[in-house]
C-alpha positions as CSV (number, residue, x, y, z in Angstrom):
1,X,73.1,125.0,119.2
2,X,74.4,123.8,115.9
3,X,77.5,121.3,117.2
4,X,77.3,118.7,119.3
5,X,77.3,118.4,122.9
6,X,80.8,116.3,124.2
7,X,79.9,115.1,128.2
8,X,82.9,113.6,129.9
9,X,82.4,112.1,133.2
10,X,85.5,113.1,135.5
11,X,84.1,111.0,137.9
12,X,84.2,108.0,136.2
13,X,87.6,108.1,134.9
14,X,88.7,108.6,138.4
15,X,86.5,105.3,139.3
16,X,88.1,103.6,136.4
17,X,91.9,104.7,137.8
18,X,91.1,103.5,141.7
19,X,89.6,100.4,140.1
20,X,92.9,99.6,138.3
21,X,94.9,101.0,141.3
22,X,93.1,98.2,143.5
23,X,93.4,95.4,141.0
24,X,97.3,96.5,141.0
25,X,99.8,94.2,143.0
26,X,99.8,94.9,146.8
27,X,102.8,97.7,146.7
28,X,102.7,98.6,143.7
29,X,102.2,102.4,142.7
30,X,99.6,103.1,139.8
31,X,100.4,105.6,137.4
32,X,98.1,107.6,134.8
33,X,98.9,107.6,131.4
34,X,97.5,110.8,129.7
35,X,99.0,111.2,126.4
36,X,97.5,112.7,123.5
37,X,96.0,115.2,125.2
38,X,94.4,112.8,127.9
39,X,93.1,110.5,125.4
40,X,91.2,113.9,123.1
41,X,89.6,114.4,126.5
42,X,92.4,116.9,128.1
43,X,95.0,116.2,129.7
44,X,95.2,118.9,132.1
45,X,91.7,118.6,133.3
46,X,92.0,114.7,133.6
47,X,95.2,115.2,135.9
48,X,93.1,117.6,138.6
49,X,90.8,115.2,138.6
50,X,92.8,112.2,139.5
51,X,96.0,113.6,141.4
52,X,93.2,114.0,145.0
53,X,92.5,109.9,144.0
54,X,96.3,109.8,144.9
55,X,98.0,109.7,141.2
56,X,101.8,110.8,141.4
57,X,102.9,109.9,138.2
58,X,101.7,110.9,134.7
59,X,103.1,109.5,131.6
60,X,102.6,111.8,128.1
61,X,104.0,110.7,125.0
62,X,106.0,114.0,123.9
63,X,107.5,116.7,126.5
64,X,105.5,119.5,124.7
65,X,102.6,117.8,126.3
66,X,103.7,118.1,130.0
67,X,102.9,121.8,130.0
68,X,99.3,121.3,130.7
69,X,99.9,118.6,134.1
70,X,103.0,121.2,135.4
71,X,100.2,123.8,134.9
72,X,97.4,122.2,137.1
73,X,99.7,120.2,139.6
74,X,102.8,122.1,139.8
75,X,105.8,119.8,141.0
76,X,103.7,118.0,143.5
77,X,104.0,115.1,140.7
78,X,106.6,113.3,138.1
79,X,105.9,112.7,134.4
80,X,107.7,110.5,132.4
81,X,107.6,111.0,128.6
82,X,107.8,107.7,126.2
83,X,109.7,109.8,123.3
84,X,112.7,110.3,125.4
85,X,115.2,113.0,125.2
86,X,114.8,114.3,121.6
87,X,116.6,117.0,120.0
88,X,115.3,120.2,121.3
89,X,113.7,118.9,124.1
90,X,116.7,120.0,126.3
91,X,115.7,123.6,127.8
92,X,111.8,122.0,128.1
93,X,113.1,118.6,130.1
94,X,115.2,121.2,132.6
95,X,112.3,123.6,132.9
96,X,109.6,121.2,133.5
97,X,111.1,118.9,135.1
98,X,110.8,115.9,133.4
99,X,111.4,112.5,133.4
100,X,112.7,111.5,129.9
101,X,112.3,107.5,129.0
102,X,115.9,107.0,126.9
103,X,115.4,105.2,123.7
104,X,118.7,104.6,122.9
105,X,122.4,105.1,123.0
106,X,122.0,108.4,121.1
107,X,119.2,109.9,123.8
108,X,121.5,108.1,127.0
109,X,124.5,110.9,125.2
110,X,122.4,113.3,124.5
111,X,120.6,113.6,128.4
112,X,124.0,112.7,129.9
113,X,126.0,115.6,128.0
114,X,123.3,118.3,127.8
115,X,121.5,117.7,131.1
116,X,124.1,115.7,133.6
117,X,122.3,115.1,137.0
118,X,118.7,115.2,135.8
119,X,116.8,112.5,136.1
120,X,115.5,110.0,133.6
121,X,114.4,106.7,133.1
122,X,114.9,103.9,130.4
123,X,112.7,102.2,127.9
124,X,113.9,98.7,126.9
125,X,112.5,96.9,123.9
126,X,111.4,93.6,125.1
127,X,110.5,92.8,121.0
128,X,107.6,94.8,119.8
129,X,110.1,96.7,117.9
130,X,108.8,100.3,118.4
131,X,110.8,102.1,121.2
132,X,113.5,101.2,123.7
133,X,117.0,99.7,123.6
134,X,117.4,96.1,122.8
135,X,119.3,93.6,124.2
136,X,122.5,94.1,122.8
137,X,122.5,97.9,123.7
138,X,121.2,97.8,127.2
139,X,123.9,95.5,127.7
140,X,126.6,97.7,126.5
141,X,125.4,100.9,128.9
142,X,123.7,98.8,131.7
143,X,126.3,99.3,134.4
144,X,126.6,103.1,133.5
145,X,122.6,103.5,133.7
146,X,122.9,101.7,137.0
147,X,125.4,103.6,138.5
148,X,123.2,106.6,137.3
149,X,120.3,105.1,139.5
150,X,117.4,106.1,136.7
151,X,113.9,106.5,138.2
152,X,112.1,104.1,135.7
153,X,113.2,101.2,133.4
154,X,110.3,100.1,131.5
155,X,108.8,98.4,128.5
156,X,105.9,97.8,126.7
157,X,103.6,94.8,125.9
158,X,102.6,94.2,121.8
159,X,99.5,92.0,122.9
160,X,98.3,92.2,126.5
161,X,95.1,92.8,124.9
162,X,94.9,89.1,123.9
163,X,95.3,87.2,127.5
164,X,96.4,84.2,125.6
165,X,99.0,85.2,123.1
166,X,102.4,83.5,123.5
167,X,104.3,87.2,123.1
168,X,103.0,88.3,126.4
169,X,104.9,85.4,128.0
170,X,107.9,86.1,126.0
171,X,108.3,89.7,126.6
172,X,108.1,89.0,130.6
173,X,110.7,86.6,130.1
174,X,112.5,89.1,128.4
175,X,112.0,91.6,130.5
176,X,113.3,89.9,133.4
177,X,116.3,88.8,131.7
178,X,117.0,92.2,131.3
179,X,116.5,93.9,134.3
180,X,116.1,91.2,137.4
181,X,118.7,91.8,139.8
182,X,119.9,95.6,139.4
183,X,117.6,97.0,142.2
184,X,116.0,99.3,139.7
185,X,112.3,100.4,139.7
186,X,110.5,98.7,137.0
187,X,107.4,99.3,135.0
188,X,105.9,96.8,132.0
189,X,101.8,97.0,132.4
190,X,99.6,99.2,130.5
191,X,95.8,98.5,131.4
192,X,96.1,95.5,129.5
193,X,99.0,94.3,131.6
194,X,97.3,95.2,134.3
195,X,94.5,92.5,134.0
196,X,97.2,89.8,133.1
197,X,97.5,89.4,136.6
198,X,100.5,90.5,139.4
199,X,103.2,89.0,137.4
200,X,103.4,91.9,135.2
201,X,102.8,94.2,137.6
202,X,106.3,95.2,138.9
203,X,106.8,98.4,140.9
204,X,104.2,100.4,138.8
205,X,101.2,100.2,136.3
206,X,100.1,103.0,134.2
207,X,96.8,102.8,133.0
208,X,95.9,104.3,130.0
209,X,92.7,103.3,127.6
210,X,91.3,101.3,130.9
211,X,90.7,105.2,132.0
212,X,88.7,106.1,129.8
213,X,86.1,103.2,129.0
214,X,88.0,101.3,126.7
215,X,89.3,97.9,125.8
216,X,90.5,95.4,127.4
217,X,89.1,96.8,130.6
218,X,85.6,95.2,129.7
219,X,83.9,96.7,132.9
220,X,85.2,99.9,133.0
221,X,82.8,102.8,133.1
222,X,82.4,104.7,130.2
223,X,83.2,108.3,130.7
224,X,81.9,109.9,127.6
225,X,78.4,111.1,126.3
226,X,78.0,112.3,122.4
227,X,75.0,114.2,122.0
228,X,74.4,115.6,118.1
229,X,71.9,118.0,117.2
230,X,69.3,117.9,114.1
231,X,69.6,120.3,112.0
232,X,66.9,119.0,109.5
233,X,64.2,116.5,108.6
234,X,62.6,115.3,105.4
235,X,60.5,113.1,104.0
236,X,62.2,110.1,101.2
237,X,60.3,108.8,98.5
238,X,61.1,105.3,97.9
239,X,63.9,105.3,95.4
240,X,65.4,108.3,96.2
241,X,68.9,108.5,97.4
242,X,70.8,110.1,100.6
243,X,74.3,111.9,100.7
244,X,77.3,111.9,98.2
245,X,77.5,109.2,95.8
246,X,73.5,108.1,96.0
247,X,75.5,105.1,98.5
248,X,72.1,104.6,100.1
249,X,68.4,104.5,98.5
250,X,64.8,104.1,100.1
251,X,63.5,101.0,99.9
252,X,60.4,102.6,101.4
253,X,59.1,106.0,102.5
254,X,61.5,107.0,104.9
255,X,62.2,109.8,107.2
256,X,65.5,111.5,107.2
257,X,67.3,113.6,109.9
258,X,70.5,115.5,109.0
259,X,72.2,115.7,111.9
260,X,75.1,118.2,112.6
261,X,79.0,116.4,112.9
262,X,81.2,114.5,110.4
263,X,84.5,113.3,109.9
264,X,85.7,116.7,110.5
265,X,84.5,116.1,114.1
266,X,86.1,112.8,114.4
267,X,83.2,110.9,113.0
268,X,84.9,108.4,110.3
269,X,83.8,108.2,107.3
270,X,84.0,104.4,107.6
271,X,80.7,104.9,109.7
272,X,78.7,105.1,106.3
273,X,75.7,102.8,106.3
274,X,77.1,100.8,109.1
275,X,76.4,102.5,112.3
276,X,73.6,103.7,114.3
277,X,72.7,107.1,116.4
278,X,70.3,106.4,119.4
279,X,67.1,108.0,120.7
280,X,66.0,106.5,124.1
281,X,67.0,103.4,123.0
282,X,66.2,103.2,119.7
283,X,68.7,102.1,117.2
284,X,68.6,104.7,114.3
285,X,70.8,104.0,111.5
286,X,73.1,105.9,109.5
287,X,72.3,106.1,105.7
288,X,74.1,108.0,103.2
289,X,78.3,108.7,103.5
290,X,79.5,110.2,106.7
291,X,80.2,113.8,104.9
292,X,82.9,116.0,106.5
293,X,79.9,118.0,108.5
294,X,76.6,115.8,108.4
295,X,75.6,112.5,108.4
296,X,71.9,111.2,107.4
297,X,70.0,108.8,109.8
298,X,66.7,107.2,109.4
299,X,64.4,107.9,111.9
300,X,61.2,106.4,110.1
301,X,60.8,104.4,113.8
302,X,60.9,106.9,115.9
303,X,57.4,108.3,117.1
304,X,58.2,111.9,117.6
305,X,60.8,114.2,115.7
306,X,63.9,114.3,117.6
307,X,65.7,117.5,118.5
308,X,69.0,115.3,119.1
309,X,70.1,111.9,118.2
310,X,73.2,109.8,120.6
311,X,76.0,108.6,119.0
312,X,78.1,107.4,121.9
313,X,75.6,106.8,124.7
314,X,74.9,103.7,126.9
315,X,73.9,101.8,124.1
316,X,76.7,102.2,122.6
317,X,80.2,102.6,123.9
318,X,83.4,104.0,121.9
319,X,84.7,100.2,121.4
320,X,81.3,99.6,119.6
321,X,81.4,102.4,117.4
322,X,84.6,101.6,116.9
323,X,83.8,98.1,115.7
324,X,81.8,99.5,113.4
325,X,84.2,101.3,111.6
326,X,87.0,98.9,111.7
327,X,89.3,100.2,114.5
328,X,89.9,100.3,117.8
329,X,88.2,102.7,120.7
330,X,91.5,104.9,121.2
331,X,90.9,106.3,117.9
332,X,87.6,107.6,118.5
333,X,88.4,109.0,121.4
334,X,91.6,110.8,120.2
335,X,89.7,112.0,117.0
336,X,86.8,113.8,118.7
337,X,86.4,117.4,117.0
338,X,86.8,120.7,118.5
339,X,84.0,121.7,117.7
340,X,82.0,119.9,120.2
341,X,80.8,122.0,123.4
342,X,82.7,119.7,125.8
343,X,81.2,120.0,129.5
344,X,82.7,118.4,131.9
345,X,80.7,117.0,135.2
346,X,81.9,114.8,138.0
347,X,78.8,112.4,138.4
C-alpha cells in the first residue's frame, strides 16, 4: 500500500467522553462536540459510537454538518449549531431539526420571522469577542428570548486552557450577570471548562478536543494511530543533501527512508528537520523539507529496514507533534489527509 494507514480508536473516544461525563457536575448533562467533521475523524461515525454511552446532544459548528448525525441517529438526539441561523440555513434548520445558537439581533429576526415556533438557543459573548450577543444586546431582547423559552443559552471560554488566567474568572462573572435568575438552561464549559471545576459546569458541558486525545485533557487517551509506509531507502554520503532546498546535509554516512505522506496529507511543512517518526521506539528524525507527498527520515539507528515508520503513535501524541510545528493538537487532527486508509476499531 502506497498511503498511510489512519487507526482511530472508537473505543477510546467513548472512554474519553464517559470520563468527562463523570468529572461533570452531579446533574449536569454532557454533550459531544463534533464539529469539523468530528475533529477530521468523522462525525457521523463518532456519533454511533457515543450516542449507546448515553450522548443526547451534539454540537457542529455549521448546519451543513448535521446531515451526517441526523443520518446515523435519526431524531433520537438534538444538535445545536455555534453559527446560528445564517442566511440560507432556513429550509436545512426545519428539515433537520436543528437547534440554531443566535448570534445576534439579525439571526433572533431572521429564526423568529422565517421559522416561528422552532426551537433555538442563544450564544452570549461573555468577552472573547468571536460569537454571541453582548451585553448591551442581550439586554435589549432578553425578555422576548425568555418568553420564547430557548433550549440553550451559552458562551464560550478564551482561556480555560490556562487554569490560572484572570479571563476565566471574568467571563463566569459575566456570564452570570447575564443569565442568573431567568430559569434558562445554561451551557459555558468546553473540555477545558470542564476541568476548571463544577463552577463552570452549569446544566451542560460539551466536550470537544478532550475527545479525542488532546489538550488540556492531559490524561485523556489518545484515539489515533498514524502508520506511513516506505516507499524507498538509500544510502547518504557525507555532504550530500536531502529534499528541496539542500535544508539538510550528512554530517556522516546516513541512511535515508522516503516515506509516503506530506503536507498534502496534513503533515505541515513546519515539521521539516524538527520532528521525529518512530520504529518500536526509536526516535527517527525528519531531515530534508516536509514536501507535499514525502518526507525524508534518517534511519541510520535502526537495525533492520523498516517497511513503515509511526508518526503519531504512543510515543508521540498529536499535542507533541503539534509542538513541534508550532501549533496546537486540533490542527493536526483537523488536517489529516484523505488519502489515508482510515480503519476504524473499537479496542
Amino acid at each position: 500500500m502506497s498511503t498511510g494507514n489512519l487507526t482511530i480508536n472508537l473505543k477510546g473516544i467513548t472512554n474519553n467522553w464517559s470520563t468527562l461525563d463523570r468529572m461533570s457536575a452531579e446533574n449536569v448533562e454532557t454533550a459531544a462536540v463534533v464539529k469539523a467533521d468530528g475533529y477530521g475523524l468523522d462525525s457521523g461515525r463518532v456519533a454511533r459510537t457515543l450516542y449507546p454511552a448515553g450522548v443526547r446532544h451534539f454540537f457542529v459548528a455549521a448546519a451543513e454538518e448535521a446531515s451526517a448525525i441526523r443520518r446515523e441517529l435519526g431524531d433520537n438526539v438534538t444538535i445545536y449549531v455555534f453559527s446560528g441561523h445564517m442566511r440560507g440555513d432556513t429550509d436545512m434548520i426545519h428539515d433537520l431539526h436543528l437547534v440554531p445558537l443566535l448570534n445576534s439581533f439579525d439571526q433572533l429576526t431572521r429564526h423568529l420571522e422565517a421559522l416561528p415556533g422552532h426551537a433555538f438557543g442563544v450564544q452570549l459573548d461573555t468577552g472573547m469577542n468571536r460569537l454571541g450577543m453582548e451585553a448591551s444586546e442581550w439586554e435589549a431582547v432578553r425578555d422576548l428570548v425568555v418568553g420564547l423559552n430557548p433550549s440553550l443559552v451559552m458562551s464560550h471560554l478564551a482561556c480555560a486552557d490556562e487554569p490560572d488566567h484572570p479571563m476565566n474568572r471574568q467571563q463566569l462573572a459575566q456570564f452570570c450577570a447575564m443569565t442568573d435568575g431567568l430559569g434558562l438552561k445554561r451551557s459555558l464549559a468546553a473540555t477545558g471548562g470542564i476541568l476548571l471545576g463544577p463552577e463552570y459546569h452549569f446544566d451542560m458541558t460539551r466536550p470537544g478536543i478532550g475527545l479525542y486525545g488532546g489538550a488540556p485533557y492531559a490524561h485523556a487517551e489518545s484515539v489515533v494511530h498514524l502508520s506511513l509506509p516506505v516507499i524507498q531507502i538509500r544510502d547518504v554520503a557525507e555532504g550530500e543533501t536531502v529534499g528541496y532546498g539542500n535544508s539538510w546535509s550528512a554530517s556522516a554516512p546516513a541512511r535515508i527512508a522516503t516515506v509516503a505522506a506530506g503536507y498534502a496529507d496534513g503533515l505541515l511543512r513546519a515539521l521539516s528537520n524538527n520532528a521525529s517518526l518512530w520504529h518500536e521506539g526509536q526516535a527517527c528524525p525528519i531531515v530534508g523539507r516536509v514536501s507535499m507527498d514525502m518526507i525524508g527520515v534518517d534511519v541510520t539507528a535502526l537495525p533492520q529496514l523498516p517497511e513503515t515508520l509511526d508518526i503519531l503513535c504512543p510515543y508521540q501524541s498529536v499535542d507533541e507533534l503539534a509542538d513541534k510545528a508550532g501549533t496546537i493538537g486540533y490542527e493536526i487532527l483537523t488536517s489529516l489527509g484523505a488519502r489515508y486508509a482510515r480503519r476504524y476499531v473499537n479496542q
